[in-house]
mmCIF entry with sequence, helices, sheets and N, C-alpha, C, O atoms, coordinates in Angstrom:
data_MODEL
# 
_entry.id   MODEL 
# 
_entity.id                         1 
_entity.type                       polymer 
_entity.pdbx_number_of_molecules   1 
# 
_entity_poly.entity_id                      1 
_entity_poly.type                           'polypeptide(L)' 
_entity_poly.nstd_linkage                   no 
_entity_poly.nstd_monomer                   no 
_entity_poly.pdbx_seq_one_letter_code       
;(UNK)(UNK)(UNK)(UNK)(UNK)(UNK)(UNK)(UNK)(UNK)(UNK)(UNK)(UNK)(UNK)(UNK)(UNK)(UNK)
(UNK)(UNK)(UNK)(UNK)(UNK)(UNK)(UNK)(UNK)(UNK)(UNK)(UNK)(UNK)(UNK)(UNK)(UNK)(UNK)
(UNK)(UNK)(UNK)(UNK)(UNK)(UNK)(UNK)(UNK)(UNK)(UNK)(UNK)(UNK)(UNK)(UNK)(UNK)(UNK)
(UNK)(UNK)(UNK)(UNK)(UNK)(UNK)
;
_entity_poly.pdbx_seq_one_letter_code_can   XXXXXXXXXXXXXXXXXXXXXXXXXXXXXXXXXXXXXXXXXXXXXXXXXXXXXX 
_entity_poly.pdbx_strand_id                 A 
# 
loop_
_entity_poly_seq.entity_id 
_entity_poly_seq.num 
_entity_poly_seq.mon_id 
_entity_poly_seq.hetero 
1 1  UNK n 
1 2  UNK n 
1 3  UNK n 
1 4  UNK n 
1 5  UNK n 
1 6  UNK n 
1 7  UNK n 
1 8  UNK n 
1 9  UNK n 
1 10 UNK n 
1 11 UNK n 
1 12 UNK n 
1 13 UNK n 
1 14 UNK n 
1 15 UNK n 
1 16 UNK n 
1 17 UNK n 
1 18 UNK n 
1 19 UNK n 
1 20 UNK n 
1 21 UNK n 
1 22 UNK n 
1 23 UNK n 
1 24 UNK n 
1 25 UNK n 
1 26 UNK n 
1 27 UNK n 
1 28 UNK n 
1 29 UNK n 
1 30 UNK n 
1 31 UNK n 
1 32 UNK n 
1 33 UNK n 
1 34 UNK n 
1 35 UNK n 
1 36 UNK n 
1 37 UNK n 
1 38 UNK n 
1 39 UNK n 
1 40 UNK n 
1 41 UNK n 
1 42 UNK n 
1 43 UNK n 
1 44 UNK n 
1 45 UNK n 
1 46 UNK n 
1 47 UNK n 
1 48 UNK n 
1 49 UNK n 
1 50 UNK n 
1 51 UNK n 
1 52 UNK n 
1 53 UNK n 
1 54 UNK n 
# 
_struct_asym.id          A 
_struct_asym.entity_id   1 
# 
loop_
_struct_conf.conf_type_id 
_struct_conf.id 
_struct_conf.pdbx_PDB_helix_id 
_struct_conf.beg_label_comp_id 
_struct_conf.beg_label_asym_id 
_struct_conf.beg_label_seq_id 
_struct_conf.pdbx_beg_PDB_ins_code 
_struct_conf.end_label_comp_id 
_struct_conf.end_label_asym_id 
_struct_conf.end_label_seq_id 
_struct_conf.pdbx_end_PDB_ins_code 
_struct_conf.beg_auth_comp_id 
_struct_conf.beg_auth_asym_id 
_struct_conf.beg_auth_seq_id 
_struct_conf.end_auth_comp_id 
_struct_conf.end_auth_asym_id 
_struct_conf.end_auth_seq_id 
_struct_conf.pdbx_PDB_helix_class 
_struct_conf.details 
_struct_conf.pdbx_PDB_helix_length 
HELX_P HELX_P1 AA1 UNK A 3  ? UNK A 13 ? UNK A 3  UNK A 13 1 ? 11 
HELX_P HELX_P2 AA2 UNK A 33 ? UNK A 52 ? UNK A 33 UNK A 52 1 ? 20 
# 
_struct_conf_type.id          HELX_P 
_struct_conf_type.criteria    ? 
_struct_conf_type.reference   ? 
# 
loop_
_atom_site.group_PDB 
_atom_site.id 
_atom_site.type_symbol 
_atom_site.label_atom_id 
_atom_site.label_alt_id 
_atom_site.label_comp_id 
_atom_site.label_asym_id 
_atom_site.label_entity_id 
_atom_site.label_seq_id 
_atom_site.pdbx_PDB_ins_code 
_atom_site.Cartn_x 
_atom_site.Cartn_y 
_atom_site.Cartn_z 
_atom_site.occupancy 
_atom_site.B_iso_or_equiv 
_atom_site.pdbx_formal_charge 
_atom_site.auth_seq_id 
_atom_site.auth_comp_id 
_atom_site.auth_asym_id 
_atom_site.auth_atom_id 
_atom_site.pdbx_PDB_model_num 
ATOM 1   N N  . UNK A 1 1  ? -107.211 105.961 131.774 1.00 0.00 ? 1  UNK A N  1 
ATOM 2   C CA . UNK A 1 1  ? -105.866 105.729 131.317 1.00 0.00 ? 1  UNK A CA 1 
ATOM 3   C C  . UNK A 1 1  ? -104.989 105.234 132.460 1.00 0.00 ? 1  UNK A C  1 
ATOM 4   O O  . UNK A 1 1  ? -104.063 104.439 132.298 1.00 0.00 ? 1  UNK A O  1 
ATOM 5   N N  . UNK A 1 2  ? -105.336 105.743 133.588 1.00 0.00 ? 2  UNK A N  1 
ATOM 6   C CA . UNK A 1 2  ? -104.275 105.468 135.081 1.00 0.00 ? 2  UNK A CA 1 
ATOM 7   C C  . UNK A 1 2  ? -104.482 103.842 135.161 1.00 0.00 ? 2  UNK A C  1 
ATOM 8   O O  . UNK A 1 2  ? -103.654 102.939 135.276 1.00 0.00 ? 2  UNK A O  1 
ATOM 9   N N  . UNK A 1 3  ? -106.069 103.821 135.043 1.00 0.00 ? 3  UNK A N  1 
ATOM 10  C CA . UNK A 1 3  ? -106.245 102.423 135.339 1.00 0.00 ? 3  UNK A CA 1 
ATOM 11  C C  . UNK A 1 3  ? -105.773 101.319 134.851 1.00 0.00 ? 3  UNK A C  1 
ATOM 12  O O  . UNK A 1 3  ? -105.422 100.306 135.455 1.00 0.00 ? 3  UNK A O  1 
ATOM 13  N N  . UNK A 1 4  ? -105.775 101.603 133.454 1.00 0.00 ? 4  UNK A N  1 
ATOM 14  C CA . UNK A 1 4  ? -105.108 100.720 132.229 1.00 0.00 ? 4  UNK A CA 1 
ATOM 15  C C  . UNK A 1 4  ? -103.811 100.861 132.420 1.00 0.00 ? 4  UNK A C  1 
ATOM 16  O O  . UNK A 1 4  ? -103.374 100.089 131.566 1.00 0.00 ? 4  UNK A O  1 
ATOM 17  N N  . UNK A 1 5  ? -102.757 101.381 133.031 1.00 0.00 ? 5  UNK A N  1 
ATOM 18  C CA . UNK A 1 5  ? -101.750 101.759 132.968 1.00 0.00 ? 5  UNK A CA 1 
ATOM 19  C C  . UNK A 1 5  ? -101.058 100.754 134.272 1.00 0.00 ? 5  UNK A C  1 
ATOM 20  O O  . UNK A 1 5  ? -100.156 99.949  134.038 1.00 0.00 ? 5  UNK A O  1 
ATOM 21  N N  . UNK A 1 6  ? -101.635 100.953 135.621 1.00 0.00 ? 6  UNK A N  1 
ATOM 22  C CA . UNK A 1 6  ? -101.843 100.227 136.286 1.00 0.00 ? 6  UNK A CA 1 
ATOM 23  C C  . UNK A 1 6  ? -101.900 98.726  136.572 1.00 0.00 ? 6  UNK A C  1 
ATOM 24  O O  . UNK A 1 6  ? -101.185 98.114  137.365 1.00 0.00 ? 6  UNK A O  1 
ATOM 25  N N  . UNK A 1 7  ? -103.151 98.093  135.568 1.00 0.00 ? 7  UNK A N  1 
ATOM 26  C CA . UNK A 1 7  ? -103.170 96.859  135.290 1.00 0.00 ? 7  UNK A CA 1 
ATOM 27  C C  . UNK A 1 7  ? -101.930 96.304  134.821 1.00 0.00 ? 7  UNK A C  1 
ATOM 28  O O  . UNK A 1 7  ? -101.260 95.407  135.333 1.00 0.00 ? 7  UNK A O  1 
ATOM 29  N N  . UNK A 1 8  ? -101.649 97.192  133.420 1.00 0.00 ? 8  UNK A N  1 
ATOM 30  C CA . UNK A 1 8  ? -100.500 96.625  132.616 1.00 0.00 ? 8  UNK A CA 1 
ATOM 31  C C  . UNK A 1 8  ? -99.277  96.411  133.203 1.00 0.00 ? 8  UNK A C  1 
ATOM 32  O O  . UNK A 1 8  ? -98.586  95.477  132.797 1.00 0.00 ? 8  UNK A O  1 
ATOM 33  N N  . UNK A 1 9  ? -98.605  97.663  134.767 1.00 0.00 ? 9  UNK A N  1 
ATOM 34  C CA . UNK A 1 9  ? -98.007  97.186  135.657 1.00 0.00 ? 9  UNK A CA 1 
ATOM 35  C C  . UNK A 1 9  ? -98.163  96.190  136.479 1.00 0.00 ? 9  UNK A C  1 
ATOM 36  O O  . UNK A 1 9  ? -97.199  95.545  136.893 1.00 0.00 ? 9  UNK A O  1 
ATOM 37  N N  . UNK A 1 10 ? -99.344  95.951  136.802 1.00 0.00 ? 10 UNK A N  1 
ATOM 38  C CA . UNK A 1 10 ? -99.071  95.053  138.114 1.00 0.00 ? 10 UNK A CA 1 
ATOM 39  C C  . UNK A 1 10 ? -99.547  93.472  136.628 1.00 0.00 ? 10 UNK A C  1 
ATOM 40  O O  . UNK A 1 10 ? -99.543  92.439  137.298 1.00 0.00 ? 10 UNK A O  1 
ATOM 41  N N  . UNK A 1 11 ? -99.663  93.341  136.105 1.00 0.00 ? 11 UNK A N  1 
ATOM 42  C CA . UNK A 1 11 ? -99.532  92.051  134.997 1.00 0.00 ? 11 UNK A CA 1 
ATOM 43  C C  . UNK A 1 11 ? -97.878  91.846  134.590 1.00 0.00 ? 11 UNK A C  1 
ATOM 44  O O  . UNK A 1 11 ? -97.268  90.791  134.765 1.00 0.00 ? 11 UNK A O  1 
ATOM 45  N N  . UNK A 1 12 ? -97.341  92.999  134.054 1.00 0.00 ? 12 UNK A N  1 
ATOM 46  C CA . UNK A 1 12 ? -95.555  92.710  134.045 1.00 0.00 ? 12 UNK A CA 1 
ATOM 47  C C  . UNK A 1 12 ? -94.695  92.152  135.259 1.00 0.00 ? 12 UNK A C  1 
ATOM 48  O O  . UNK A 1 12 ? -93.717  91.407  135.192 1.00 0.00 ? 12 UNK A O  1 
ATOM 49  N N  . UNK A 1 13 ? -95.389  92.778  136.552 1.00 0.00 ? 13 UNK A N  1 
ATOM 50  C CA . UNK A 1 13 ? -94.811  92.708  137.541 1.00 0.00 ? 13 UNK A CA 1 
ATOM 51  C C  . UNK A 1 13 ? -94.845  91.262  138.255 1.00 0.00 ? 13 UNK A C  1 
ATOM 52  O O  . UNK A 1 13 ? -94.033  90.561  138.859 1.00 0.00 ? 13 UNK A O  1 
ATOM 53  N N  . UNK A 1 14 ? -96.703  91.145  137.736 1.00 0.00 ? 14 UNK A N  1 
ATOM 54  C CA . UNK A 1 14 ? -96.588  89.791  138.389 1.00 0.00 ? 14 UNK A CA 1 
ATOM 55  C C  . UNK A 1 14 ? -97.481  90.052  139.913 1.00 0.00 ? 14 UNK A C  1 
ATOM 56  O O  . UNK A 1 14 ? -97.432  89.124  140.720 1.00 0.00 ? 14 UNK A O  1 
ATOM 57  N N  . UNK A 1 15 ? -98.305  91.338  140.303 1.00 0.00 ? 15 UNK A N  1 
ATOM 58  C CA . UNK A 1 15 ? -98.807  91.332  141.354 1.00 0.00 ? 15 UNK A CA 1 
ATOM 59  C C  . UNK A 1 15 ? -100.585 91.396  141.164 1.00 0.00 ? 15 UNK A C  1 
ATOM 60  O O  . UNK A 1 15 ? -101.312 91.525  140.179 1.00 0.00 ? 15 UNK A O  1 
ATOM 61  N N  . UNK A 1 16 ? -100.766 91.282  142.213 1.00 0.00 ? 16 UNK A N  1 
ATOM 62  C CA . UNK A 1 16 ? -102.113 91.177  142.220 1.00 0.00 ? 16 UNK A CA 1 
ATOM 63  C C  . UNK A 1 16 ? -102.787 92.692  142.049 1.00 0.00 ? 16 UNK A C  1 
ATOM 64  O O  . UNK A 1 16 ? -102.376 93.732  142.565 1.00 0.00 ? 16 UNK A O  1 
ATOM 65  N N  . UNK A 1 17 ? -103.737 92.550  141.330 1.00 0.00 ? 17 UNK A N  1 
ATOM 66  C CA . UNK A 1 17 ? -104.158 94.130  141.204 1.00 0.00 ? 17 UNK A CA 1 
ATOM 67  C C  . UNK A 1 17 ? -104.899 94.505  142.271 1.00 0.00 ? 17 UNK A C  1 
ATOM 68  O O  . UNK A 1 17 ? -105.496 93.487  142.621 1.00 0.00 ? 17 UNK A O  1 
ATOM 69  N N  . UNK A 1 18 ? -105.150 95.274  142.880 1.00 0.00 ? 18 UNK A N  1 
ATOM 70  C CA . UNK A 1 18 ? -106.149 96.007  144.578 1.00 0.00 ? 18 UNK A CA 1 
ATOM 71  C C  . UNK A 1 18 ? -107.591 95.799  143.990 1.00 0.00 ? 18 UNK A C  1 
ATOM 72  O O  . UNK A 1 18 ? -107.832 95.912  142.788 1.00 0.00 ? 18 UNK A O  1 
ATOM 73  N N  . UNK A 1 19 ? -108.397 95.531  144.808 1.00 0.00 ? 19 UNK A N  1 
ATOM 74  C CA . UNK A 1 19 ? -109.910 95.370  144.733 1.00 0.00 ? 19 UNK A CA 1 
ATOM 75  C C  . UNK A 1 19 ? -110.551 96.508  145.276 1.00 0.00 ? 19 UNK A C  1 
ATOM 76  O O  . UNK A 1 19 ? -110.461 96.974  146.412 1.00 0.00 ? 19 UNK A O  1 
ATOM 77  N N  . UNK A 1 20 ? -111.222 96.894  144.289 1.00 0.00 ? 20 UNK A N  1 
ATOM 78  C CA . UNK A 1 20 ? -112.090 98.275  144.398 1.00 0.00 ? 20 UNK A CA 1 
ATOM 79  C C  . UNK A 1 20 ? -112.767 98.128  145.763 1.00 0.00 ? 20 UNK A C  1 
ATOM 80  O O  . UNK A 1 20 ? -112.890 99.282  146.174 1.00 0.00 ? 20 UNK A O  1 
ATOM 81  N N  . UNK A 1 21 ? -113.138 97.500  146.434 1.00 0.00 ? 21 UNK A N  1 
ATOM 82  C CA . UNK A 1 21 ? -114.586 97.212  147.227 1.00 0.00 ? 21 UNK A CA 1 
ATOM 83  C C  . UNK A 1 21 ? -113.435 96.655  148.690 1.00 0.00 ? 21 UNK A C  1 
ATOM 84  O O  . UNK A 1 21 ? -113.850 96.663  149.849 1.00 0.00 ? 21 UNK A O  1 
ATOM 85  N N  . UNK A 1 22 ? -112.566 96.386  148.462 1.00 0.00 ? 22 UNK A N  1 
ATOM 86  C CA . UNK A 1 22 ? -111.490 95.783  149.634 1.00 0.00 ? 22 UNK A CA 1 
ATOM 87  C C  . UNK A 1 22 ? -110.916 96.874  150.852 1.00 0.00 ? 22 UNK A C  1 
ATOM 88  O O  . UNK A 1 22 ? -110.490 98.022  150.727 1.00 0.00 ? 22 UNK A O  1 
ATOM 89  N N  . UNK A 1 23 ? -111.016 96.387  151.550 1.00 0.00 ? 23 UNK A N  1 
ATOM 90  C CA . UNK A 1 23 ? -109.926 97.948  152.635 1.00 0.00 ? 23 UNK A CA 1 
ATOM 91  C C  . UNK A 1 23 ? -108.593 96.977  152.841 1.00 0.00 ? 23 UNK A C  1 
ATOM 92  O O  . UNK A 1 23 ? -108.262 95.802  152.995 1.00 0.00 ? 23 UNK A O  1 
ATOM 93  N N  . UNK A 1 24 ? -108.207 97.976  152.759 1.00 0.00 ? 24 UNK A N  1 
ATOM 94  C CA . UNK A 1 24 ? -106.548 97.551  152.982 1.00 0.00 ? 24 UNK A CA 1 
ATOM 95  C C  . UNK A 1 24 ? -105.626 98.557  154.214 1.00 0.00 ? 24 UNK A C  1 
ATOM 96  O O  . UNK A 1 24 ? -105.987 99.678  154.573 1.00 0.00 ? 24 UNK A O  1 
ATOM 97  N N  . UNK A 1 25 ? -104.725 98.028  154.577 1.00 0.00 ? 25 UNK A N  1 
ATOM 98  C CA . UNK A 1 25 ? -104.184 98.609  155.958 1.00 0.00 ? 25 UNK A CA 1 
ATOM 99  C C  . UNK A 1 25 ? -102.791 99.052  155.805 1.00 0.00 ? 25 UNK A C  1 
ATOM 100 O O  . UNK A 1 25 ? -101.760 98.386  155.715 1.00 0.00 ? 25 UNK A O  1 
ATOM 101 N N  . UNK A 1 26 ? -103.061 100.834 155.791 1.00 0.00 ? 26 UNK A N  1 
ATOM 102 C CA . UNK A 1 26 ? -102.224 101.500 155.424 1.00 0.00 ? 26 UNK A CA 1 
ATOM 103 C C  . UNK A 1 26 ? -101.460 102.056 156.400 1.00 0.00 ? 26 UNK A C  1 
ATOM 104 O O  . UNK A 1 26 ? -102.102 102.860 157.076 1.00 0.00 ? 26 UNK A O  1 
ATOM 105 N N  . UNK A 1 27 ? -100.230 101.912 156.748 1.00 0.00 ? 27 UNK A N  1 
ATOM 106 C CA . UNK A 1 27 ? -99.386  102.701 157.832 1.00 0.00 ? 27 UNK A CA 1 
ATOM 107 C C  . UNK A 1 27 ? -99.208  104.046 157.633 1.00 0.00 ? 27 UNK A C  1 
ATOM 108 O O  . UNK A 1 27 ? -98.791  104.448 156.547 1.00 0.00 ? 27 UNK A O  1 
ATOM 109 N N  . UNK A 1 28 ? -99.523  104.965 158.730 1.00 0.00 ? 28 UNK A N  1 
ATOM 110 C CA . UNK A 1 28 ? -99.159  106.192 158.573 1.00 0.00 ? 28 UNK A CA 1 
ATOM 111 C C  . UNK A 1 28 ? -98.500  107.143 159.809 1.00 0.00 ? 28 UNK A C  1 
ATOM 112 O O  . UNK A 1 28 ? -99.161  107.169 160.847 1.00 0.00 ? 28 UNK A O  1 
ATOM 113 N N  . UNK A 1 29 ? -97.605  107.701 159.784 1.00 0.00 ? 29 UNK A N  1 
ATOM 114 C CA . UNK A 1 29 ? -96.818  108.131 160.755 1.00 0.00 ? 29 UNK A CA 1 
ATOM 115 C C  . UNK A 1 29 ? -97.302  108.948 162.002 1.00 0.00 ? 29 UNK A C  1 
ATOM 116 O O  . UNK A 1 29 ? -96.685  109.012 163.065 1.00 0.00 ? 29 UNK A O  1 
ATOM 117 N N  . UNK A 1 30 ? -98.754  109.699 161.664 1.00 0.00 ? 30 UNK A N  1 
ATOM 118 C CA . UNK A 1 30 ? -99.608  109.773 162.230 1.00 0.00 ? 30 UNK A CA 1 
ATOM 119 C C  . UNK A 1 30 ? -99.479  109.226 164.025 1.00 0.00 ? 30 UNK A C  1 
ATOM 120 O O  . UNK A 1 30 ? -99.323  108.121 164.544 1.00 0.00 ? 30 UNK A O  1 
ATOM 121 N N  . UNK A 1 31 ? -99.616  110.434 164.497 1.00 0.00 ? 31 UNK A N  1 
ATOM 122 C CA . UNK A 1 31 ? -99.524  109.578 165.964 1.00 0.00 ? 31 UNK A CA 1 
ATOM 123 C C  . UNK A 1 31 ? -98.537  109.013 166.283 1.00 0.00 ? 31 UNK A C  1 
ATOM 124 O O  . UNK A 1 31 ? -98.662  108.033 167.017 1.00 0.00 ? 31 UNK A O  1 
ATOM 125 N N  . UNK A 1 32 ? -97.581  109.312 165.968 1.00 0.00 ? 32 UNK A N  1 
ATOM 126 C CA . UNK A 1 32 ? -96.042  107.944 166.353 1.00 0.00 ? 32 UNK A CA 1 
ATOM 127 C C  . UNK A 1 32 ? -95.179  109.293 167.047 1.00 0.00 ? 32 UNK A C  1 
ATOM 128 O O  . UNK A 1 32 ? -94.301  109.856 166.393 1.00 0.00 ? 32 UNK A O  1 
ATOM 129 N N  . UNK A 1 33 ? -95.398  109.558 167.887 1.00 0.00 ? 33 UNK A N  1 
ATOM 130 C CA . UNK A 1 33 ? -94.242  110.968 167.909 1.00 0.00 ? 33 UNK A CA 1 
ATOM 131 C C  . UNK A 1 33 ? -92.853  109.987 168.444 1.00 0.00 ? 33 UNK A C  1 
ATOM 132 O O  . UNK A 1 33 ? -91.695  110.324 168.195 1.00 0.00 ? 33 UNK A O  1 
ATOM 133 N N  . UNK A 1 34 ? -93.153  108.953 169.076 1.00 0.00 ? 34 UNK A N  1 
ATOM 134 C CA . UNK A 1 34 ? -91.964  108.135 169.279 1.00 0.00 ? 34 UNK A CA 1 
ATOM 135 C C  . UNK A 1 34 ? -90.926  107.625 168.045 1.00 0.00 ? 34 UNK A C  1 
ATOM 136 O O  . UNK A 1 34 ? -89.751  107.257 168.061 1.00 0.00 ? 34 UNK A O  1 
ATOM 137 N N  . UNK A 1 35 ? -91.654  107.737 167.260 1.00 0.00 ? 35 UNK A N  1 
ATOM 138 C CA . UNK A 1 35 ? -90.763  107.260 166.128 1.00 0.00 ? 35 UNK A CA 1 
ATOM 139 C C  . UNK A 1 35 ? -90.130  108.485 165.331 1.00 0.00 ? 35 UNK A C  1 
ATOM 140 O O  . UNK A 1 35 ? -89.340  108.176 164.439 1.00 0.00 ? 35 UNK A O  1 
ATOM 141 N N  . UNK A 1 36 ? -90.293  109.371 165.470 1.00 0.00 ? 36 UNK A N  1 
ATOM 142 C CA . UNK A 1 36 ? -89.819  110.701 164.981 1.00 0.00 ? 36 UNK A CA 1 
ATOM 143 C C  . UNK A 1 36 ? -88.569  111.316 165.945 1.00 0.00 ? 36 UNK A C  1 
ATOM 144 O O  . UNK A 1 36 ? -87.496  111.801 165.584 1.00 0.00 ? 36 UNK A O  1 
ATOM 145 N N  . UNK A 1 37 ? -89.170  111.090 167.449 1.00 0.00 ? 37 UNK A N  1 
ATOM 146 C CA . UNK A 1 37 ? -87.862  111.385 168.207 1.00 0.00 ? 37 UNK A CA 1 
ATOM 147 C C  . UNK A 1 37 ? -86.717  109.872 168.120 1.00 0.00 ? 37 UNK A C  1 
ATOM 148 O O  . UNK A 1 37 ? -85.534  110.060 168.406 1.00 0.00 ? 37 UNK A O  1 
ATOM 149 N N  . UNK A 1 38 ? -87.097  108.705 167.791 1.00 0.00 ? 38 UNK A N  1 
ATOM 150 C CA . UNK A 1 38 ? -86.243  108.198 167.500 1.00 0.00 ? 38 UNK A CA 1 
ATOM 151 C C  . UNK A 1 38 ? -85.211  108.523 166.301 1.00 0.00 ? 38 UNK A C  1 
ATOM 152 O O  . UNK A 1 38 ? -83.984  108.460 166.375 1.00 0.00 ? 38 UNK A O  1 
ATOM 153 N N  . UNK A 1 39 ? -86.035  108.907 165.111 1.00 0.00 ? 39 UNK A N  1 
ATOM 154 C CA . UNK A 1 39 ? -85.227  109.459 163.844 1.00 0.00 ? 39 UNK A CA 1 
ATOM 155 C C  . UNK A 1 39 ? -84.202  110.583 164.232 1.00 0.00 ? 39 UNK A C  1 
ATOM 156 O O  . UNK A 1 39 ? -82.971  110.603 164.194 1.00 0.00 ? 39 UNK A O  1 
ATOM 157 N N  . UNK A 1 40 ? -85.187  111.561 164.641 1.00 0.00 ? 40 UNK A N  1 
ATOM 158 C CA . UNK A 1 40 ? -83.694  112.510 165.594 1.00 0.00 ? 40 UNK A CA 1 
ATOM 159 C C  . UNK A 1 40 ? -82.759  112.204 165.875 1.00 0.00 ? 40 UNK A C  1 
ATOM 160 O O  . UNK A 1 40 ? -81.668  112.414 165.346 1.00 0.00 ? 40 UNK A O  1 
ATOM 161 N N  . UNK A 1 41 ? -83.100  111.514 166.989 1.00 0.00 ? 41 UNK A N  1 
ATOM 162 C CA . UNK A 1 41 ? -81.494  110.266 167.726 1.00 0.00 ? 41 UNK A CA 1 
ATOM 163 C C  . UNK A 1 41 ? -80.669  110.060 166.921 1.00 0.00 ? 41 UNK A C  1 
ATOM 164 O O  . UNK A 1 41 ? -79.490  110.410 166.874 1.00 0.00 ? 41 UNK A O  1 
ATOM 165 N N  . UNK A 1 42 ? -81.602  109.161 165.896 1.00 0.00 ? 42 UNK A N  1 
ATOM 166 C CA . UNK A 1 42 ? -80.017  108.488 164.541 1.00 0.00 ? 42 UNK A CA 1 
ATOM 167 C C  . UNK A 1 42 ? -79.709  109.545 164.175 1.00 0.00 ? 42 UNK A C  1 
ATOM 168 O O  . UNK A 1 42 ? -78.545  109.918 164.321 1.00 0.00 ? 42 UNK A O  1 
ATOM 169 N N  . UNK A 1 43 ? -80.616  110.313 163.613 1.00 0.00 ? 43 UNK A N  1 
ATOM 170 C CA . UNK A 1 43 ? -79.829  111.551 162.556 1.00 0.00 ? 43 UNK A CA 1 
ATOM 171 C C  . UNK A 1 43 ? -78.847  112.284 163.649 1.00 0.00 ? 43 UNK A C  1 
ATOM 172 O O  . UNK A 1 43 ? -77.683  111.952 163.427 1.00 0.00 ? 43 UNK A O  1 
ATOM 173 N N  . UNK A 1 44 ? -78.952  113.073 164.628 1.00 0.00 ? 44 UNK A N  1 
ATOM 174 C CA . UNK A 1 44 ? -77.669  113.707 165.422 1.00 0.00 ? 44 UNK A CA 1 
ATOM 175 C C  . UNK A 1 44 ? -76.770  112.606 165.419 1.00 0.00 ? 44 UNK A C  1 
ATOM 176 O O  . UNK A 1 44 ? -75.603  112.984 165.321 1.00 0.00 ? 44 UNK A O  1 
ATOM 177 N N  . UNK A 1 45 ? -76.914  111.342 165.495 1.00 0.00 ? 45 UNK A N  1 
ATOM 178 C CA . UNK A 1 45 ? -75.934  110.655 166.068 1.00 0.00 ? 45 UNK A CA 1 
ATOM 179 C C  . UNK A 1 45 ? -74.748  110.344 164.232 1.00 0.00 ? 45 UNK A C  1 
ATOM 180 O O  . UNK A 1 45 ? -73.535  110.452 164.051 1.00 0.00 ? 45 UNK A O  1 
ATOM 181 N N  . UNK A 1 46 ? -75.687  110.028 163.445 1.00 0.00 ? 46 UNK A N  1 
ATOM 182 C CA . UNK A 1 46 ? -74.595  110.240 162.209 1.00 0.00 ? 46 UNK A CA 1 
ATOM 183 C C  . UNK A 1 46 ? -74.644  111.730 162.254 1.00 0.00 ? 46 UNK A C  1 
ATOM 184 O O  . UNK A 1 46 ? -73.524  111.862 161.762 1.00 0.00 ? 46 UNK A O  1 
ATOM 185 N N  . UNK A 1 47 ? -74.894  112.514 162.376 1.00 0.00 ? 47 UNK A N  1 
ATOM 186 C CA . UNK A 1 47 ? -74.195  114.207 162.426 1.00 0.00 ? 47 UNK A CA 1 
ATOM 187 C C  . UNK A 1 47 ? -73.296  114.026 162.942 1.00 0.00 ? 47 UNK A C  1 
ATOM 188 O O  . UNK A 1 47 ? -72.331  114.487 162.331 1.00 0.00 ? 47 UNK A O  1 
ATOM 189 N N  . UNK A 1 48 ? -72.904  113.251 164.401 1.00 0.00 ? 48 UNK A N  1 
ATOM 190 C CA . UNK A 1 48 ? -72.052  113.845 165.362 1.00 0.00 ? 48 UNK A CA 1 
ATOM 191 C C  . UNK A 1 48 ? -70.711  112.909 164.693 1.00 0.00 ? 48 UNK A C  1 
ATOM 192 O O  . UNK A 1 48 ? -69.553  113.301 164.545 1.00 0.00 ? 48 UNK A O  1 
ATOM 193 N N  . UNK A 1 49 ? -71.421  111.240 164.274 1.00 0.00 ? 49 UNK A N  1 
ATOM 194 C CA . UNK A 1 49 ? -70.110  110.975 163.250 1.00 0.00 ? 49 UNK A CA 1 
ATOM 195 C C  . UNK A 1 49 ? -69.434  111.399 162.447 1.00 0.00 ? 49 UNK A C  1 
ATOM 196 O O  . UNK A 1 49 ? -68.213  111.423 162.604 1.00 0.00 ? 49 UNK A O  1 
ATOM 197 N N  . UNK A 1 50 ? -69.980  111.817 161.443 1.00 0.00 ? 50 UNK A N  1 
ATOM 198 C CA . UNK A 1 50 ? -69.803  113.033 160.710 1.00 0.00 ? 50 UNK A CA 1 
ATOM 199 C C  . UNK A 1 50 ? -68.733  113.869 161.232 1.00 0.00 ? 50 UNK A C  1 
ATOM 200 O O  . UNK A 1 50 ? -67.617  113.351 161.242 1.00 0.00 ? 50 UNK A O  1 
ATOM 201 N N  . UNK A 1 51 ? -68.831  114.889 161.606 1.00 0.00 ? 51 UNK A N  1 
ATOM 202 C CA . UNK A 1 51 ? -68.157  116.013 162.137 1.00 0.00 ? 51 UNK A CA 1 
ATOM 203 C C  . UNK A 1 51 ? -67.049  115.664 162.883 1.00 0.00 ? 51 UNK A C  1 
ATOM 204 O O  . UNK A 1 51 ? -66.168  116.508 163.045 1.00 0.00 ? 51 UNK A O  1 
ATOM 205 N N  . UNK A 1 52 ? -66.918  114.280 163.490 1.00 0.00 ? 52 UNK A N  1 
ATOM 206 C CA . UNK A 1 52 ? -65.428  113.256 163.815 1.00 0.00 ? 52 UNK A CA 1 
ATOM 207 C C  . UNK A 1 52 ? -64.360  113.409 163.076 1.00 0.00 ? 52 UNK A C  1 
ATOM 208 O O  . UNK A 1 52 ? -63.259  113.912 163.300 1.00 0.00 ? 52 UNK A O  1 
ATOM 209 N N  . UNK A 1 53 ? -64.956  112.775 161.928 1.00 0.00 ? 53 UNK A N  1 
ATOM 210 C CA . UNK A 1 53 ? -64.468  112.865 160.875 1.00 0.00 ? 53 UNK A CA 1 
ATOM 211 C C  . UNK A 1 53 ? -63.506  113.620 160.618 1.00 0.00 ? 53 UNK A C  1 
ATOM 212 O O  . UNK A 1 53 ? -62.443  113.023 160.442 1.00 0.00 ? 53 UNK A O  1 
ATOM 213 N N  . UNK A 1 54 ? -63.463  115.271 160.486 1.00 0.00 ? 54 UNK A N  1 
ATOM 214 C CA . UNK A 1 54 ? -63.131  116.429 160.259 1.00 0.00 ? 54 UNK A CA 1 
ATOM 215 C C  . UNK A 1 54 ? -62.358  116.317 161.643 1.00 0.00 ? 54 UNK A C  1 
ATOM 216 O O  . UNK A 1 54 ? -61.719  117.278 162.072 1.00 0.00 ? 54 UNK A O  1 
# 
């Protein structure tokens, strides 16, 4: 049923459906600790806007 369900999306949509037998290259946050202490950064930094505010 997922599968059929699937198709019928990616046919409305207009995309190509994934190939069973294909690898495809998935990003995962995995290993990035740099990019997590970057998220920190922004997030305190709209906190600290924030609280200006007030």
């Amino acid at each position: 049923m997922m599968q059929f369900l699937m198709a019928e999306l990616a046919k409305e949509e207009m995309l190509k459906p994934l190939d069973n037998g294909a690898g495809y290259r998935v990003w995962s946050p995995y290993d990035y600790g740099d990019a997590a202490q970057k998220l920190m950064s922004l997030l305190e930094q709209e906190e600290t806007k924030e609280n200006a505010k007030f």
